[in-house]
Structure formats: structure tokens, C-alpha cells
C-alpha positions in Angstrom: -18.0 -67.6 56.6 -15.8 -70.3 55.2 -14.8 -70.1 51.8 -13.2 -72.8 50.2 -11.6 -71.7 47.1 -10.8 -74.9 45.3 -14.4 -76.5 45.8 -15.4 -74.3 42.8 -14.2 -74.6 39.1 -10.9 -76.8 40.4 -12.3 -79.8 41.6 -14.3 -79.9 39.4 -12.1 -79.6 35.9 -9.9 -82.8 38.2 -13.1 -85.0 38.2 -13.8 -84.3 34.5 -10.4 -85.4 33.9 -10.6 -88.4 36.2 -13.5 -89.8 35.0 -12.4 -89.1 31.4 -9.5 -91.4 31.9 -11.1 -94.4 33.6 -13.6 -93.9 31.3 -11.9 -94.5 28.4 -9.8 -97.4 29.9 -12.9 -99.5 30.8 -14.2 -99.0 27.6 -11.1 -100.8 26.2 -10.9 -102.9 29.0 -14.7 -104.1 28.3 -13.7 -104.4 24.0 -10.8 -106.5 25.4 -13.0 -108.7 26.9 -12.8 -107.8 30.4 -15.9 -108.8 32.8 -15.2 -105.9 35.2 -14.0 -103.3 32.8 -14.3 -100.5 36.0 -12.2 -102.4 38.5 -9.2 -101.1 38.9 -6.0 -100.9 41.5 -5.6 -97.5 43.9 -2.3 -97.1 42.0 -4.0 -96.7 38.8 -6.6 -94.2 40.4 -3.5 -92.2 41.7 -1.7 -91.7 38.4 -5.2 -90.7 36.8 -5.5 -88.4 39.4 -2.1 -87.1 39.3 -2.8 -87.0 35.0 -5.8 -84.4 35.4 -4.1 -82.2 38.3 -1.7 -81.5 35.8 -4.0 -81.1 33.0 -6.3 -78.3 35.1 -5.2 -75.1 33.6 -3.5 -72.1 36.1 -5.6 -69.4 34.8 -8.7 -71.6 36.5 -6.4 -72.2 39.8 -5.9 -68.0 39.6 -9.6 -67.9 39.1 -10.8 -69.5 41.6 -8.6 -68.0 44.2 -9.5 -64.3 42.9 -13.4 -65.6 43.0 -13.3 -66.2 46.5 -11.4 -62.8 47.6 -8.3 -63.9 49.5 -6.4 -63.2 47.7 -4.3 -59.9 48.7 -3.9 -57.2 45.9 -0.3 -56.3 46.6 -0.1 -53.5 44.3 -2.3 -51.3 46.8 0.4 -52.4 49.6 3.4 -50.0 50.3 6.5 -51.1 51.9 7.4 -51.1 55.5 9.5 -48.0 56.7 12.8 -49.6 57.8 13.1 -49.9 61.4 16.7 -48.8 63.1 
């Protein structure tokens, strides 16, 4: 079974953001008078995307990763003995 830990909550919240921003700059790109308010550059799609990585919460990162059970729980782990 493959389990892909960020496919859940993550990517999700990233494309929320990056549809809120382009959004909202075609919208004042069309009152601006722009005939193709949606058309933008690929550098302008990288810093939106780089905008809503760093707007997705940890807590949801930590969620996802506990959701999907790969994570190790390293209190339950005792140390090594020491080898001489």
C-alpha cells in the first residue's frame, strides 16, 4: 500500500492559497482594464506558490503525517545498549 501523506489536507490548503492569490490579482487585473486578467508569467505562479506554502499551518503538516501512520512514536523507543 502506498500512502502519500501530503496528498491529504496539505495540498490541498496550498491550492486554496494559490487560487486565492491569482484570484484576487485577475480580478484587479480585469477592473484595470486588462483583456486577459488570468494570464500570467511562471515567475508570478512561483511566488504565489511559494506565498501559500508558507501560509499552510504545521499543525496540518503534523496532521497529515500522523494520519497516514509513518510516523514513528519515539517515546515507546529505548536506547541502544552501548556497544564496546
Amino acid at each position: 500500500m502506498l500512502i502519500q501523506p501530503m496528498d491529504q489536507d496539505v495540498i490541498a490548503l496550498l491550492k486554496r492559497g494559490f487560487n486565492t492569490r491569482r484570484d484576487a490579482v485577475a480580478v484587479d487585473r480585469f477592473f484595470d482594464g486588462d483583456v486577459h486578467p488570468f494570464q500570467t508569467s511562471v515567475f508570478e505562479g512561483i511566488e504565489w506558490c511559494l506565498e501559500s506554502w508558507k501560509s499552510v499551518p504545521a499543525c496540518a503538516i503534523k496532521h497529515c503525517w500522523m494520519h497516514s501512520q509513518l510516523m514513528v512514536n519515539r517515546v515507546g523507543i529505548s536506547k541502544p545498549a552501548k556497544l564496546t
